[in-house]
N, C-alpha and C positions, 0 to 999 in steps of 0.2 A: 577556510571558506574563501573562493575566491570574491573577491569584492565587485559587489552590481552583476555578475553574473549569473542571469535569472534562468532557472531550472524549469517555471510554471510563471504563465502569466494569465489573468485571466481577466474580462473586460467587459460587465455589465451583463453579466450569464441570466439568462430568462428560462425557466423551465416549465409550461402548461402541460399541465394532463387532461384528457380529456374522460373523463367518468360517464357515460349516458350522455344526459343533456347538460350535465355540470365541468365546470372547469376549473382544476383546483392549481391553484400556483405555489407552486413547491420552491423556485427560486425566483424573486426579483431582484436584479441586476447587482448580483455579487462580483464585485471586483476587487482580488488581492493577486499578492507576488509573492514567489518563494525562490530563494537565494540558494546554489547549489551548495549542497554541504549542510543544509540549515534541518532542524528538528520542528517543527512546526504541527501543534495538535489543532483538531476540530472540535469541539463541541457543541452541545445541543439538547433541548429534551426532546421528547416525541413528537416527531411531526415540524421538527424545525427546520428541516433539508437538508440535513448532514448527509443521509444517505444517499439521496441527489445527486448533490454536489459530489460526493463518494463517487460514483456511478461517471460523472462527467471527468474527474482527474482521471479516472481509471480506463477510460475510454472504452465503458461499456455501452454510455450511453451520450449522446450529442446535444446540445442545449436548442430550446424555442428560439432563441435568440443569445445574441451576444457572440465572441469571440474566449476559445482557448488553444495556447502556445506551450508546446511544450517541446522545449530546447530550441524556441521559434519556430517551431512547425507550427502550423495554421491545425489543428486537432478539429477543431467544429464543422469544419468542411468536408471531413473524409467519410467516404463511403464504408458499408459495413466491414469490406475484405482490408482495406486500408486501417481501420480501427483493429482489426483484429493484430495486426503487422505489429504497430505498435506498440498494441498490450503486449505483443510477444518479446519482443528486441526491446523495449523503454519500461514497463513498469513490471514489478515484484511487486507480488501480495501475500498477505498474510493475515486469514484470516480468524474466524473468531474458534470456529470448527474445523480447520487443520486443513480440512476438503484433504485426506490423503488417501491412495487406493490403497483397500484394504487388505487384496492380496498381493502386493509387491512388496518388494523391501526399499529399505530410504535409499540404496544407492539408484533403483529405479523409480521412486518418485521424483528423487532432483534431476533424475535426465529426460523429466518429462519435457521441459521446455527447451532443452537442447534438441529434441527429435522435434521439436514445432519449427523449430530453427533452420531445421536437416544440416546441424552440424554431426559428424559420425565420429570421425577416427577419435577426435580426442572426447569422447562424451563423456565415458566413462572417465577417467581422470580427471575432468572439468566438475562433474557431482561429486568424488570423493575428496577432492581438493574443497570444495563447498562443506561438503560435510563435517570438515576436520576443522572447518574455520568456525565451526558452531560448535563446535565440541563432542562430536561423533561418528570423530574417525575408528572407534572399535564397535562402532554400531552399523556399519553400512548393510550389512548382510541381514537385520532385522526387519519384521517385518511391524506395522503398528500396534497386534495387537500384543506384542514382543514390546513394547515400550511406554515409559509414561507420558503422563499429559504431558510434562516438559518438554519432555524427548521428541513427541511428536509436533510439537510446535517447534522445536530447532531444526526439526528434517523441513516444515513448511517453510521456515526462514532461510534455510541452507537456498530450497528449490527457488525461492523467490531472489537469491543472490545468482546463483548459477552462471546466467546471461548478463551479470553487469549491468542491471540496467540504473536509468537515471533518476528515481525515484522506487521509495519501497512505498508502498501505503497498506497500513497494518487498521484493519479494521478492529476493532476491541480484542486487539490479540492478548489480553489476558484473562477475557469473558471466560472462558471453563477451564481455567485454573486457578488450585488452592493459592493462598498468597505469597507461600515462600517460592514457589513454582514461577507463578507471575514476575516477581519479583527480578526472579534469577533472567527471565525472557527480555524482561526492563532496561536489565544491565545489557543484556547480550546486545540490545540492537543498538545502544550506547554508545557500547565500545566500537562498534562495526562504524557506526556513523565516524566515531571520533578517529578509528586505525584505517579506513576506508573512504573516508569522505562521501560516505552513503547518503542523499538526500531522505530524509525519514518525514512521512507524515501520518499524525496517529488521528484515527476518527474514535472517539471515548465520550463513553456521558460518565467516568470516572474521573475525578479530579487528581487522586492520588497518581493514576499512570499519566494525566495531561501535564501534571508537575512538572515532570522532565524535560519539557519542551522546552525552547529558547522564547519561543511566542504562542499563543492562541488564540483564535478566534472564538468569536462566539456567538453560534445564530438562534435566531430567534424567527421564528413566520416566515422563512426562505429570503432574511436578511441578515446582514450580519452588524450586530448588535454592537459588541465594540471588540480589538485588538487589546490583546493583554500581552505585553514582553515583559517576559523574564529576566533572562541575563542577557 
């Protein structure tokens, strides 16, 4: 990991909803850092704002207030075409339900984010190069329902690798997988972090896959309750 080299900065994040006449605050002024290279989980019970906060790293969504950087880009100020730019080129997701198309095969789901890209010649070689890095290089030509839950959770982490970006964020990517399944996912992104320098952060209300983390947070009413480091 490089040293002070921050990947994510974020500075007093405010999130209002507006319901009818009610206004419900999902985040007050959450402000943490994340170190490129670093493993970093979220936690929460229901209704704590992980999701939110999910939603704001992932730049699906822009905060009430406050400020987020990521790679020092100013993220909270950009309009929707500019958010989308950079969910394309900066972040990999992986989520709980694979989100994979059901009629392609994994060599066409991982070049999904290479055609958002409009990189061409090399696409196809850029997905099976991904693919083989997760362990399913004799799998490109299948399609999901041709694979297991493992399986198809390594084609979503392959896709979510593809473009290089500079954060994965793995929403409960072990929610509909048995444990040894999970497990084996666990290691995968592990290893990727550690032979990759992948910046990984896990949003989980399981403690067994937040374990892994080097740090976690932990919120509580759209605050964040306290920082727990691991190693």
């Amino acid at each position: 990991m490089a040293e002070n080299e921050q990947v994510i900065r974020t500075e007093n994040l405010t999130k209002i909803y507006q319901m009818g006449e009610i206004l419900v605050h999902a985040l007050h002024g959450v402000s943490f850092t994340v170190e490129r290279g670093e493993v970093l989980a979220i936690m929460g019970p229901s209704g704590s704002g992980k999701s939110t906060l999910m939603n704001m790293i992932g730049c699906l969504d822009i905060p009430t207030s406050g400020d987020y950087f990521l790679e020092g880009e100013l993220i909270s100020s950009l309009d929707d075409d500019e958010l989308a730019l950079v969910r394309n080129r900066k972040i990999g997701f992986v989520f709980q339900k694979f989100n994979l198309l059901p009629r392609a095969t994994a060599l066409a789901n991982v070049e999904l984010p290479l055609r958002y890209a409009g990189i061409d010649g090399e696409r196809k070689m850029l997905a099976q190069k991904a693919l083989e890095s997760v362990g399913l290089g004799d799998r490109i030509y299948h399609q999901p329902n041709e694979l297991s839950g493992g399986q198809q959770q390594r084609v979503a982490i392959a896709r979510a690798l593809v473009n290089e970006p500079a954060i994965i964020l793995a929403d409960e990517p072990t929610g509909n997988l048995d444990s040894q399944s999970g497990e084996e996912i666990m290691r995968l992104l592990l290893e990727l972090n550690k032979t990759q320098g992948t910046t990984l952060l896990i949003v989980t209300h399981d403690p067994d896959v937040a374990s892994v983390a080097e740090r976690i947070i932990h919120l509580r009413d759209g605050e964040i309750e306290n920082e727990e480091i691991r190693q």
